[in-house]
C-alpha positions as CSV (number, residue, x, y, z in Angstrom):
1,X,27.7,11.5,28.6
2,X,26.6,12.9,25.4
3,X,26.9,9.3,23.4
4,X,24.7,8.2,26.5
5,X,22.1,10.8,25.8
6,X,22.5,10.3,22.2
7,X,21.4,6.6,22.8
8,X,18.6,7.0,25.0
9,X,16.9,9.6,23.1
10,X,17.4,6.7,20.2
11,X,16.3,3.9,21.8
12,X,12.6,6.2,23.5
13,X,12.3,7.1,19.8
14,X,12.8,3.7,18.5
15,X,10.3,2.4,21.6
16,X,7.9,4.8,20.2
17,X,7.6,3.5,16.4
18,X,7.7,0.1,18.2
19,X,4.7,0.8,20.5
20,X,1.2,-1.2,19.3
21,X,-0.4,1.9,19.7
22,X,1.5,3.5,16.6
23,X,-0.4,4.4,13.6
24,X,0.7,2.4,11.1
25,X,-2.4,-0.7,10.8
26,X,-0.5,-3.3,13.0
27,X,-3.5,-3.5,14.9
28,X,-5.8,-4.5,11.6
29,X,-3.5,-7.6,11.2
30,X,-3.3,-11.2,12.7
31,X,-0.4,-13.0,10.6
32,X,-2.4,-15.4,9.8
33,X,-3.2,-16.3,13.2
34,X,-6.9,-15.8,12.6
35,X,-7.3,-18.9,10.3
36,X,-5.0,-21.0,12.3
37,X,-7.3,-20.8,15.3
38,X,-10.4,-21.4,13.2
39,X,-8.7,-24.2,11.5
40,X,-8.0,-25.7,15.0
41,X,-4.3,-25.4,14.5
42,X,-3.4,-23.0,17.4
43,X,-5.9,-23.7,20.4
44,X,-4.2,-22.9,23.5
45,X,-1.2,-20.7,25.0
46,X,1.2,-23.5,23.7
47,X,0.1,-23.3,20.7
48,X,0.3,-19.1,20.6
49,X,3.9,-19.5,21.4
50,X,4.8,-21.8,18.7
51,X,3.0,-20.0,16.2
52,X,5.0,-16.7,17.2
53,X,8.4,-18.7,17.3
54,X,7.3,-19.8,13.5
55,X,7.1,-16.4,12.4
56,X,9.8,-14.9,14.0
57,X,11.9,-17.4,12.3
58,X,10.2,-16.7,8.9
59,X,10.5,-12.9,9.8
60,X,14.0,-12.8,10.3
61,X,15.5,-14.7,7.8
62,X,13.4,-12.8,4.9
63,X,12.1,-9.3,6.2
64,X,14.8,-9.5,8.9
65,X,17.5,-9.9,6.6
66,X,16.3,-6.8,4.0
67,X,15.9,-4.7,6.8
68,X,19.4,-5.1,7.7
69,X,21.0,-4.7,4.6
70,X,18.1,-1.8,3.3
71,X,19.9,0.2,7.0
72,X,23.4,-0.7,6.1
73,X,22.5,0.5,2.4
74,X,20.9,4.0,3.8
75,X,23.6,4.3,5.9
76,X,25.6,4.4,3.3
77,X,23.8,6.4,1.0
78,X,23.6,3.9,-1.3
79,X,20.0,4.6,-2.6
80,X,19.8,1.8,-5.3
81,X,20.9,-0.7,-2.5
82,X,18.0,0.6,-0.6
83,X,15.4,0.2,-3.1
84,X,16.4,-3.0,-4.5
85,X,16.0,-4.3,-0.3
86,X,12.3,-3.2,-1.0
87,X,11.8,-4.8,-4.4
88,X,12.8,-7.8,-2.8
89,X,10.8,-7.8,0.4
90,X,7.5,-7.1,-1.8
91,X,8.5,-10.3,-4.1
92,X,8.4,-12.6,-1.5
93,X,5.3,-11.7,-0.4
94,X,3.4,-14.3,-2.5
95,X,-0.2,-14.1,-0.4
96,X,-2.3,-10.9,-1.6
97,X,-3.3,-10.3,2.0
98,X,0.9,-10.4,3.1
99,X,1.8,-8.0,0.4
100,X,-0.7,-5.8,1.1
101,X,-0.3,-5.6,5.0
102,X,3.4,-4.8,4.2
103,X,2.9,-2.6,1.8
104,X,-0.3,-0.4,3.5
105,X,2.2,-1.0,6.9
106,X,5.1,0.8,5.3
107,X,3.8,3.3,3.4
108,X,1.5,4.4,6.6
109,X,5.0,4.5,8.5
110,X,6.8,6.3,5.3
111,X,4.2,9.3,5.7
112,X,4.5,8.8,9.5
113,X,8.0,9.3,9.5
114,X,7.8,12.2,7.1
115,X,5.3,14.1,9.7
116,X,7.4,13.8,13.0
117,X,11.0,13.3,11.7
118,X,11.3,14.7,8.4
119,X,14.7,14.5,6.7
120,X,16.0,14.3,3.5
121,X,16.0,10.3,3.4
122,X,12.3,10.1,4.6
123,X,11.2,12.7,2.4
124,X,13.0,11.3,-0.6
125,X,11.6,7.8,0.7
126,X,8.1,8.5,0.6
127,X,8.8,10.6,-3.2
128,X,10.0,7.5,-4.6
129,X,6.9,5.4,-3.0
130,X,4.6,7.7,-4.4
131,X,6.1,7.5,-8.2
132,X,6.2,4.4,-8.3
133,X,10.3,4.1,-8.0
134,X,10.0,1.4,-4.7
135,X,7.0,-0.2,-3.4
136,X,7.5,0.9,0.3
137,X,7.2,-2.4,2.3
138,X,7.0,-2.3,5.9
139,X,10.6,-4.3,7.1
140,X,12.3,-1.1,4.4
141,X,10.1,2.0,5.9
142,X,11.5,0.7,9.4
143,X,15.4,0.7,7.8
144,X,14.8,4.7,7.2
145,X,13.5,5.0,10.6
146,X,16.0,3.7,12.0
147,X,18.3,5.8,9.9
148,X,16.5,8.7,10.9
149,X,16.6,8.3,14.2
150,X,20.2,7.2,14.4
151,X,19.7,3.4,16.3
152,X,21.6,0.9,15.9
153,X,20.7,-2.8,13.9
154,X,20.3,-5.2,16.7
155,X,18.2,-2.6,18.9
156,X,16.4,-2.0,15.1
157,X,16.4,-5.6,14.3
158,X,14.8,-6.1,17.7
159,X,12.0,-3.6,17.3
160,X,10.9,-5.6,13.9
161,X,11.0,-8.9,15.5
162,X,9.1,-7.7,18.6
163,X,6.7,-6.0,16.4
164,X,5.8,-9.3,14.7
165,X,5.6,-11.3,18.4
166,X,3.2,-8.4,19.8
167,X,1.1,-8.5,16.9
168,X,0.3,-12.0,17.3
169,X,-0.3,-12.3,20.5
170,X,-2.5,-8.9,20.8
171,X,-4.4,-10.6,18.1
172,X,-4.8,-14.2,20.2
173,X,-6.0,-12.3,23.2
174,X,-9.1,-11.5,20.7
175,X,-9.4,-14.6,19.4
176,X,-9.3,-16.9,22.4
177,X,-9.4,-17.4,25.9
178,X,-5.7,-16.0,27.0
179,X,-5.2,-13.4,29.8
180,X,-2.9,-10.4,28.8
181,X,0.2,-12.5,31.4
182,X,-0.1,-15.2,29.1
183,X,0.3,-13.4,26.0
184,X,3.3,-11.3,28.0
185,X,4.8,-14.4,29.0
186,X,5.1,-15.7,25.8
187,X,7.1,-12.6,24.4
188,X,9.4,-12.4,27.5
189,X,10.5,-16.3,27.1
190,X,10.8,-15.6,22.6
191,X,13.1,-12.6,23.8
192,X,16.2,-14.6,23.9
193,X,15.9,-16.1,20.8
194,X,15.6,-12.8,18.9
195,X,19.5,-13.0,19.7
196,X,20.1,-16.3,18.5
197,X,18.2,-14.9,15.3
198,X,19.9,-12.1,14.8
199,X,23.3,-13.6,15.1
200,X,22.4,-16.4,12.4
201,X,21.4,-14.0,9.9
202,X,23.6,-11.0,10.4
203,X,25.7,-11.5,7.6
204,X,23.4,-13.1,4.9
205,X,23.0,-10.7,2.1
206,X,19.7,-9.7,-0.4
207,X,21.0,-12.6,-2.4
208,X,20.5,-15.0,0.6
209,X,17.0,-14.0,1.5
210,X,14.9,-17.0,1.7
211,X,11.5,-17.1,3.5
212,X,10.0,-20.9,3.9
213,X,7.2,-21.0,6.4
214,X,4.6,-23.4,4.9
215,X,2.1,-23.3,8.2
216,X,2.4,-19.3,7.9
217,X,1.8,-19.5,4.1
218,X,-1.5,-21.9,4.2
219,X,-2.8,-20.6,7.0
220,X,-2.7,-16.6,5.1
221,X,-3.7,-18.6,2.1
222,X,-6.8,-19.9,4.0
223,X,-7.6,-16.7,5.7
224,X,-8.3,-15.0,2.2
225,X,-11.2,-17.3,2.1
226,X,-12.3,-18.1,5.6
227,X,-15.2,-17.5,7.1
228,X,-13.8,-15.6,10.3
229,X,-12.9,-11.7,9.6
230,X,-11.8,-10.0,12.5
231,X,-8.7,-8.5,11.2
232,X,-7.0,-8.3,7.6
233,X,-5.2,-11.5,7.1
């Protein structure tokens, strides 16, 4: 009974850094979804959902894979682990617009954290963010949270890559003509697939990190420079 108890206060905890409504910047954000839909490259709810399976793929087998290994590394206690994860994460990032939603992203959930769940890993977190020591990027932050709050990977793993899903589509619901079911019927049919993701890069290591998305990149590339501004990149 008390492992149950244990888990669900977890898992509401987990639901709660997950929620759209946490203040962390999501909301500022499109994923480059902005620029796709003024380039007439996503026009419809078909084209929503393949967008969003695009960048779940790209999510998990770069930010997906660091936030694995930056938990398992925390969990651990192995701190240098930890902050190479974040080094990585923030090199991949090639856009200026990417690194700096990942990096404003993290460091907002870094000072977050530090506020309702302080420990001695968040605190120290956020200390090495603010010298300078690790750059704080979003996929990382989350790894401490979930440290902090004791969840397990896949239900961690599964808050990122619904975090990246629900930020797209909140965003398409202000950029074209969807209804809020169409938007939550895209996420509940991607659901499965954040299984099938999870079990295909489970095991990869830092090393193995490899993020090629070319529709993602150009279309943050183009965003830096297009005409239409709702939201940060």
């Amino acid at each position: 009974m008390c492992n149950d108890t244990h888990t669900l206060l977890s898992l509401f905890r987990l639901s709660q850094l997950s929620d759209s409504a946490l203040p962390v910047g999501g909301f500022s954000f499109s994923l480059g979804l902005e620029a796709a839909v003024e380039q007439g490259m996503v026009s419809d709810v078909e084209g929503v959902e393949r967008y969003t399976t695009r960048a779940l793929h790209n999510a998990a087998e770069c930010d997906g894979v660091a936030l694995l290994e930056a938990f398992r590394a925390a969990t651990m206690g192995d701190h240098s682990r930890l902050v190479d994860a974040d080094h990585r994460v923030a090199s991949f990032k090639s856009g200026e617009e990417q690194r700096a939603m990942t990096l404003k992203m993290g460091r907002r959930l870094a000072d977050l954290l530090c506020s309702i769940c302080p420990t001695p890993l968040t605190t120290e977190f956020r200390r090495w963010a603010t010298e300078g020591v690790t750059p704080c990027t979003y996929p990382v932050a989350q790894a401490v949270a979930g440290v902090a709050l004791s969840t397990g990977e896949e239900a961690l793993f599964a808050a990122h890559l619904y975090g990246v899903a629900s930020t797209i589509v909140a965003a398409s619901l202000r950029l074209m003509r969807l209804s809020h079911f169409d938007t939550q019927r895209i996420i509940y049919r991607l659901a499965p697939l954040c299984e099938r993701l999870y079990d295909r890069y489970r095991e990869l290591s830092l090393e193995q990190m490899t993020s090629f998305s070319p529709t993602l990149e150009l279309t943050a590339s183009l965003h830096e420079h297009g005409r239409g501004r709702l939201f940060m990149n």
